[in-house]
C-alpha positions in Angstrom: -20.2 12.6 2.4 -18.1 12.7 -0.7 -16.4 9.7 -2.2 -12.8 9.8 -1.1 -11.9 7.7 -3.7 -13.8 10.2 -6.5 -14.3 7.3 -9.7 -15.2 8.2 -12.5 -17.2 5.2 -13.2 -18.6 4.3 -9.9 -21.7 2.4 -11.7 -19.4 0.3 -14.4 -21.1 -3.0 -14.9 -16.8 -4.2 -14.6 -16.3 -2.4 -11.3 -15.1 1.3 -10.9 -12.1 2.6 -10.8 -9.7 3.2 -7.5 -6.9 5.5 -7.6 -5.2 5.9 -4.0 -2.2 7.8 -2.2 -0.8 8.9 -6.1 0.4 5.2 -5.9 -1.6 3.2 -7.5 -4.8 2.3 -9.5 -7.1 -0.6 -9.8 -10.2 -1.7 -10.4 -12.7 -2.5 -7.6 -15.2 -5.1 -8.5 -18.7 -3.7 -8.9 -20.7 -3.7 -5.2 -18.4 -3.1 -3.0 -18.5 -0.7 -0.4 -15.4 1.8 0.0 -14.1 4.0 2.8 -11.2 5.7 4.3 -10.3 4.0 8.2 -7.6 5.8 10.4 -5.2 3.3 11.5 -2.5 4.1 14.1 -2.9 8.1 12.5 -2.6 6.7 8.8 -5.1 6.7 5.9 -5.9 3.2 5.3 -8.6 2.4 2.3 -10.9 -0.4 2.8 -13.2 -2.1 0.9 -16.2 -4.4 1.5 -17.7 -7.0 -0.8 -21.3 -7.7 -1.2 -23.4 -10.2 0.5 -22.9 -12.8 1.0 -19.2 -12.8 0.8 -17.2 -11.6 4.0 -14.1 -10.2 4.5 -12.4 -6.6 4.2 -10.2 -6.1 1.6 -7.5 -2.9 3.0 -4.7 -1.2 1.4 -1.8 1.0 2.2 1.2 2.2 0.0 4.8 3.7 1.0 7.2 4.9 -1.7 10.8 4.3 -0.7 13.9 6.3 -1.6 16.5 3.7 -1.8 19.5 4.4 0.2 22.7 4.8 -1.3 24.3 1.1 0.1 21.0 -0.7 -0.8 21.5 -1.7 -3.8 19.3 0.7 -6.2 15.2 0.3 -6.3 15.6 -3.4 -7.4 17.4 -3.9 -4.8 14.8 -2.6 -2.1 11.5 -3.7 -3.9 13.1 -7.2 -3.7 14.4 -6.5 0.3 10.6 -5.3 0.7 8.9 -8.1 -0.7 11.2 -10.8 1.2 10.0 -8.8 4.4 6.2 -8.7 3.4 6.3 -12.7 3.1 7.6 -13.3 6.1 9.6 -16.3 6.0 10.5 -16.8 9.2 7.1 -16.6 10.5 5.4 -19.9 10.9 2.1 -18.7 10.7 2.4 -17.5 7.2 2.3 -20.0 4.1 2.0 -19.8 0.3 4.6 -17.4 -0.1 5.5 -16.0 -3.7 7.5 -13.4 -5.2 7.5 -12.7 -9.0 8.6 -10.2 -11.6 5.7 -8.3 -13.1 5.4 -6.8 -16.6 6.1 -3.4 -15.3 9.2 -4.0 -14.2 7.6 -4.5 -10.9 7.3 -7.5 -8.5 4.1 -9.2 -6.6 4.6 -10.8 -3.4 1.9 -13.2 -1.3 1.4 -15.0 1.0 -1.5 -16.2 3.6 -1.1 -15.6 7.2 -3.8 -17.7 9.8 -3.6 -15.2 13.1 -5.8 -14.4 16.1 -7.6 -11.1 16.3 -9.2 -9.7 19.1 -10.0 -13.1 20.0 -11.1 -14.4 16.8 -9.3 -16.9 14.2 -8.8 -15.0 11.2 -7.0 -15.8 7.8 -5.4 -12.8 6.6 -4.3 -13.0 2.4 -2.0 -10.7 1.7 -0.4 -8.7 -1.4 2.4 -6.2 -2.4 2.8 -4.4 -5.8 5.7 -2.9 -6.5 7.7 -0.7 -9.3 10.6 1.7 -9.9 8.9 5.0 -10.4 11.7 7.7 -10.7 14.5 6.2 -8.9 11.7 5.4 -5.9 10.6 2.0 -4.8 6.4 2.5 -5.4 4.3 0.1 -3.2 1.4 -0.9 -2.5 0.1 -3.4 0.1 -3.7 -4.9 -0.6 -4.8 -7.6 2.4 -8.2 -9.4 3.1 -9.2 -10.7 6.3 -11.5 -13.4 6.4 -13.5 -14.7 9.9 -11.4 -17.9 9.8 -14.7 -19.6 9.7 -15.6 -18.1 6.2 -12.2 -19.0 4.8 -12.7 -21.9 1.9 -16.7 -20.4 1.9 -17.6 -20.8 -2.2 -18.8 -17.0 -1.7 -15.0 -16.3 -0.2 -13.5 -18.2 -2.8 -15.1 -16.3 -5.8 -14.5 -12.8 -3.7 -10.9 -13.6 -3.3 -10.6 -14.4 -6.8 -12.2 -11.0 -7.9 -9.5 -9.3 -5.5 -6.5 -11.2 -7.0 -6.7 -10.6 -10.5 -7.8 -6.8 -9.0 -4.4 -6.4 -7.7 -2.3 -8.5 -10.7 -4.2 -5.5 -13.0 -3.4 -2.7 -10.7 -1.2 0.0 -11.8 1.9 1.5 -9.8 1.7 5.2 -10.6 
């Protein structure tokens, strides 16, 4: 099978190279296993860190045509972000949102939940930017076996991810 995800420097000593969707670009840190997961009928990329970290790291991206009483694109990345860090849910926590030198945003936060039976801690991401009068998005989130969160291994992986996605470019 081909690499969906066709880098041009898949054996970089830095990582390789991820376009996805047109939307945006970023670079993966080196070992990690990509592929393409269909979730509810939608593309969804997801990545996989080496041993012995854990975790899947999985992204999605939307672009948004403002409508006309929103506001302009500011005015929906911002509406977006607010949604994406849920404040009114009391599971989530850490919750940021911040300009970025694109004349984007980033928002976080961290979200402990239940899947399938298992306690999970789900950290989660969105990039945004005003790319021709559209809102450009991208949404990067890593799930960790509750257990694993706080793991030194973790720690380091989820490091690697973050500054991955503060680099990433909205296209």
């Amino acid at each position: 099978m081909t690499d969906p995800f066709s880098p041009l420097n898949a054996d970089a000593p830095e990582g390789r190279m991820i376009g996805w969707n047109d939307t945006v670009r970023f670079r993966l840190p080196p070992g990690w296993a990509a592929e393409v997961e269909e979730v509810e009928g939608q593309p969804v990329a997801t990545f996989r860190p080496p041993p012995p970290a854990g975790g899947t790291l999985r992204l999605v991206t939307d672009r948004v045509v403002p409508k006309p009483e929103s506001g302009g694109v500011d005015a929906t990345l911002q509406e977006m972000a607010l949604r994406f860090v849920r404040p009114q849910d009391q599971r989530a926590g850490d919750r940021t949102v911040e300009a970025r030198g694109d004349d984007g945003l980033l928002a976080q936060a961290m979200m402990r939940t239940e899947e399938d039976g298992r306690a999970e801690t789900h950290y989660l991401w969105m990039i945004g930017a005003n790319r021709a009068g559209v809102a450009a998005v991208a949404m990067f989130s890593v799930a960790l076996p509750a257990i694993l969160d706080g793991d030194e291994s973790c720690a380091a992986m989820l490091g690697q991810v973050d500054e991955a996605i503060r680099t990433a470019e909205i296209l």
